[in-house]
C-alpha positions as CSV (number, residue, x, y, z in Angstrom):
1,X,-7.0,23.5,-33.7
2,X,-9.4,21.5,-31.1
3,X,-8.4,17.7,-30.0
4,X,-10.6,14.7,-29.7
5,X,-10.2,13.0,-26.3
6,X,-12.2,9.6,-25.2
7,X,-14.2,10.1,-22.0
8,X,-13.1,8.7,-19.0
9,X,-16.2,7.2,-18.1
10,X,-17.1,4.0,-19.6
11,X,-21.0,4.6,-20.2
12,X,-21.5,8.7,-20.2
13,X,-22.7,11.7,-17.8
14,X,-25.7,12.3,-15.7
15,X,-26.8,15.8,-15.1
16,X,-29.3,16.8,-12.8
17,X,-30.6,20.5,-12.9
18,X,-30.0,22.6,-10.0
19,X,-32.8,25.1,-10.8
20,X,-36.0,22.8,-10.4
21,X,-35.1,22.2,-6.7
22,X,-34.9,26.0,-6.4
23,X,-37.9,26.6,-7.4
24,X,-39.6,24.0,-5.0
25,X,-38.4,25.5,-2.0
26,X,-35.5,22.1,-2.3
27,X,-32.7,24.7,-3.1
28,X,-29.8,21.6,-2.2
29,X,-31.9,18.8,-3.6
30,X,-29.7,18.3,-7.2
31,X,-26.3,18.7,-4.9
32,X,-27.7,15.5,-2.3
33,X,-28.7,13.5,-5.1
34,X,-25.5,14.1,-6.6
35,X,-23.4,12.8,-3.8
36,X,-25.7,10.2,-3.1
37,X,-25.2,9.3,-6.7
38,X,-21.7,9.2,-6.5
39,X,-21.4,7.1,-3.3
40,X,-24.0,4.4,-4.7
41,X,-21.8,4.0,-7.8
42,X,-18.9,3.8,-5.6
43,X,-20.1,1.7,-3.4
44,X,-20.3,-0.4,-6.2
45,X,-17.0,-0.1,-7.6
46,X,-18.9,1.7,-10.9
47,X,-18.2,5.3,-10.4
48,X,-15.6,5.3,-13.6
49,X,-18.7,4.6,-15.5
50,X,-21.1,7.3,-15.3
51,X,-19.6,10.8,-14.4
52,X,-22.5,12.3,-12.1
53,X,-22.7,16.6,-11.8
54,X,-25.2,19.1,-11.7
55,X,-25.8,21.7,-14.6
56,X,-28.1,24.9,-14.9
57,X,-31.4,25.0,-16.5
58,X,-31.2,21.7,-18.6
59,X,-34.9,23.7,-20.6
60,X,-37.2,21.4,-19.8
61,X,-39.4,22.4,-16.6
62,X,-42.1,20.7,-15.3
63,X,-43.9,21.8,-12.4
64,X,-42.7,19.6,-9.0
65,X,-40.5,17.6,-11.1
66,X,-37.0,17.3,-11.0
67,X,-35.0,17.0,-14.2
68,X,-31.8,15.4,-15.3
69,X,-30.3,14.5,-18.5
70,X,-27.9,11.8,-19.9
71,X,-24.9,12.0,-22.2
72,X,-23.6,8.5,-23.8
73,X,-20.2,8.4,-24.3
74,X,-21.5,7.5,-28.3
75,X,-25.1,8.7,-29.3
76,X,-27.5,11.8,-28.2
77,X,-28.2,13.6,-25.1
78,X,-31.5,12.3,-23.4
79,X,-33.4,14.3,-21.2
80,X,-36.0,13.0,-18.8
81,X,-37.6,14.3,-15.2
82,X,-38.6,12.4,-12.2
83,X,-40.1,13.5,-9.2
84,X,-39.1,16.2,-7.1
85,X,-39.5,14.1,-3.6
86,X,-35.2,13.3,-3.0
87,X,-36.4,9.4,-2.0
88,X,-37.9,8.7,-5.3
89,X,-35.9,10.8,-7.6
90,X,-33.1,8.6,-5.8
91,X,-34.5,5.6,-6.6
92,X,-35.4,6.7,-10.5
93,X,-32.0,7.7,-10.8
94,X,-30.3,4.8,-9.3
95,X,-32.8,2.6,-11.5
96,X,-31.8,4.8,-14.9
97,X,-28.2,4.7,-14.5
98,X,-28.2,0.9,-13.8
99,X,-29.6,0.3,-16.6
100,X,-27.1,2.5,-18.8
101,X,-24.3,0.5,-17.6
102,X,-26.3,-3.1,-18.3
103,X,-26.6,-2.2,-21.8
């Protein structure tokens, strides 16, 4: 028989992909923007809101482009890709999530 549990994060889960670094010659890029990530939202006192980890191929590749997904604690998976330069994809991430826990 299989349990329901509530997620321990407020607002959901990000996922970035580790294999679109890999390809780009960026093989620890999804693992920095992870923990950079994770110390924003501490730094914030919000990390019990968004659970950040990377994942394996998350199917959608785009050349240079980094992707990630999003899980809401209630609704459907969305997937999205930013760019693969670790300053901007920071900053699109930081911009997403901050708007997941606003709404």
């Amino acid at each position: 028989m299989t349990k329901k549990y509530n997620s321990p994060w407020e607002t959901g889960s990000l996922f970035i992909c580790t294999k679109c670094g890999v390809k780009y010659n960026q093989p620890n890029l999804a693992e920095e923007l992870k923990g950079d990530m994770r110390k924003d939202l501490k730094s914030r006192e919000e990390h019990t809101k968004v659970r950040v980890i990377t994942s394996g191929c998350l199917g959608v590749c785009y050349p240079e482009e980094q992707t990630f997904a999003y899980m809401p604690t209630e609704g459907k998976t969305e997937v999205y890709t930013t760019a693969l330069d670790k300053n901007q994809a920071l900053s699109d991430l930081k911009e997403f999530v901050q708007k997941k826990i606003n709404s």
